[in-house]
C-alpha positions as CSV (number, residue, x, y, z in Angstrom):
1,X,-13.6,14.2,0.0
2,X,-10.6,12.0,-0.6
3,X,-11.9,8.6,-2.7
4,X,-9.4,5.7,-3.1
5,X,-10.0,2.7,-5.2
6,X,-7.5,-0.2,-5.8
7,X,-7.2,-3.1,-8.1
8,X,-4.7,-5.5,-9.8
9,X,-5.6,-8.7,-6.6
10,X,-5.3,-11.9,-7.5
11,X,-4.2,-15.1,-7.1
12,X,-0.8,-16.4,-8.2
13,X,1.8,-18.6,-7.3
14,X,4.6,-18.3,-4.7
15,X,7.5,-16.3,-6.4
16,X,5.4,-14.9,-9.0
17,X,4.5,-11.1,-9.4
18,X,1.5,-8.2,-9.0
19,X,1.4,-5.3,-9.3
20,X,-1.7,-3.1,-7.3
21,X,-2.7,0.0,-8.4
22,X,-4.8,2.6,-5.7
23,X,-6.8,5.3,-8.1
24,X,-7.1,8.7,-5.8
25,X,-9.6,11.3,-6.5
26,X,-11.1,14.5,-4.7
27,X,-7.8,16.2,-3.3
28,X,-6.0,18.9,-4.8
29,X,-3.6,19.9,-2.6
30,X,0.6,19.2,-3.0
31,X,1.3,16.9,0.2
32,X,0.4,13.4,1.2
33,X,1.5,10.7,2.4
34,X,-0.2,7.0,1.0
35,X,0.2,3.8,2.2
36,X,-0.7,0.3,1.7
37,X,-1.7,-1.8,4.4
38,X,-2.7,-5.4,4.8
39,X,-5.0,-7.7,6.7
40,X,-4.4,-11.9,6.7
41,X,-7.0,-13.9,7.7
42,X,-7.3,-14.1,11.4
43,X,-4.7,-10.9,11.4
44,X,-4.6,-7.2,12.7
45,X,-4.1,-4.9,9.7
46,X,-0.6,-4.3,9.4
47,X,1.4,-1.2,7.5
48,X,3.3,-2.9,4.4
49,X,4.6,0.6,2.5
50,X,4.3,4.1,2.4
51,X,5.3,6.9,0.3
52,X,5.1,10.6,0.5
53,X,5.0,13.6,-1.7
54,X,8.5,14.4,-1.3
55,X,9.4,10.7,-2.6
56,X,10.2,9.2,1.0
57,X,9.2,5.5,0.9
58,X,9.6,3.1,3.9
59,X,9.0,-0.3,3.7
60,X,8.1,-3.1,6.5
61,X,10.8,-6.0,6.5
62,X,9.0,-8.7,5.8
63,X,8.4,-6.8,2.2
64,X,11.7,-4.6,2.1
65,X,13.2,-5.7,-1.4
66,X,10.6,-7.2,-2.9
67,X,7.7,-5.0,-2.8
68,X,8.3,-1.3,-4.6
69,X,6.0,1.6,-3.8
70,X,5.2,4.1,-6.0
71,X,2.9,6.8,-7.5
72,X,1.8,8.6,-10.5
73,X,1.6,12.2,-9.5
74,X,-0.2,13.0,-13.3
75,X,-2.5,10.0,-13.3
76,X,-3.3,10.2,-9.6
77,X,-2.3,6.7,-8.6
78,X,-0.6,4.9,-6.4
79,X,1.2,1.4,-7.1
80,X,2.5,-1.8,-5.2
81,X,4.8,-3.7,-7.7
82,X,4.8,-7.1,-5.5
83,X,7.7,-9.7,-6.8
84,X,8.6,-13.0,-5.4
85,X,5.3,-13.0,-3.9
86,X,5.3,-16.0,-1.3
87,X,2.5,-18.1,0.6
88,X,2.2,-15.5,3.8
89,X,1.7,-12.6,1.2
90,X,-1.6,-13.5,1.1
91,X,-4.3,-10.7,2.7
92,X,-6.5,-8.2,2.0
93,X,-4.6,-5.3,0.8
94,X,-5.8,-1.5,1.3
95,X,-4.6,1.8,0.1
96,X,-5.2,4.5,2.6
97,X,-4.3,8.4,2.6
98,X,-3.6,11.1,4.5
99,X,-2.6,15.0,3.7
100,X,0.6,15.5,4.9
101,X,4.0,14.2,5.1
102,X,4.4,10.7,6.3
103,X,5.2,10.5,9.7
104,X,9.1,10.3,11.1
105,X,8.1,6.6,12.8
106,X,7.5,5.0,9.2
107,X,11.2,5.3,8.2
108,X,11.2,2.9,11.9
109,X,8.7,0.2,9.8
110,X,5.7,1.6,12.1
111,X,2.4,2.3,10.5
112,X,-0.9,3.8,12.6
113,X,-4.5,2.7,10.9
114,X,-5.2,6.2,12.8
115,X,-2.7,8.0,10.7
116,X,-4.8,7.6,7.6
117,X,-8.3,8.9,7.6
118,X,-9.0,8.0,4.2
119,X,-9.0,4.3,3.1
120,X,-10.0,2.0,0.2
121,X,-12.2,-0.8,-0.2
122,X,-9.3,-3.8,-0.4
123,X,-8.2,-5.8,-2.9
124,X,-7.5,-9.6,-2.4
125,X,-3.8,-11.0,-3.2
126,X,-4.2,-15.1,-2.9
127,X,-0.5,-16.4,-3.3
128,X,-0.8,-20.6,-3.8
129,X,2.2,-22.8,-4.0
């Protein structure tokens, strides 16, 4: 059973930085594709990055240049280095996983909650002027 914890929320101010990190454990095999995903207040969850095990990385455009996704094959971890963070950043942010390649459509900036069956507990980013 695939178990994802994240950390590294909190609050900061608008053009400041953070970086998330998304601790996997409980799969073995070579392919995956993780993502990070957030949820405003009031919001659907919406698909902010992925990356897969062949290093493809897509990003939405409200993020594209700012956010960088990465991972840590040897350490098991997945990261969100978040600069010039600004007030609508602000959301519940969750790590999810699934065991193959990402998806064709995320190179289009679409993510599917369904896509991922395995998911994290959040982490809260706060960004305050």
């Amino acid at each position: 059973q695939v178990q994802l914890a994240e950390s590294g929320g909190g609050s900061v101010q608008a053009g400041e930085s953070l970086r998330l990190s998304c601790a996997a454990s409980g799969y073995t095999g070579s392919n995956y594709c993780m993502g990070w995903f957030r949820q405003a207040p009031g919001k659907g969850r919406e698909g902010v990055a992925s990356i897969d095990s062949d290093g493809s990385d897509n990003y939405a455009d409200s993020v594209k240049g700012r956010f960088t996704i990465s991972v840590d094959n040897a350490k098991h971890v997945l990261y969100l280095e978040m600069n010039s963070l600004k007030l609508e950043d602000t959301a519940m942010y969750y790590c999810a996983a699934e065991l193959f390649l990402c998806p064709a459509m995320h190179a289009l900036g679409r993510w599917r909650e369904n896509d991922f069956p395995y998911w994290g507990q959040g982490t809260q980013v706060t960004v305050s002027s």
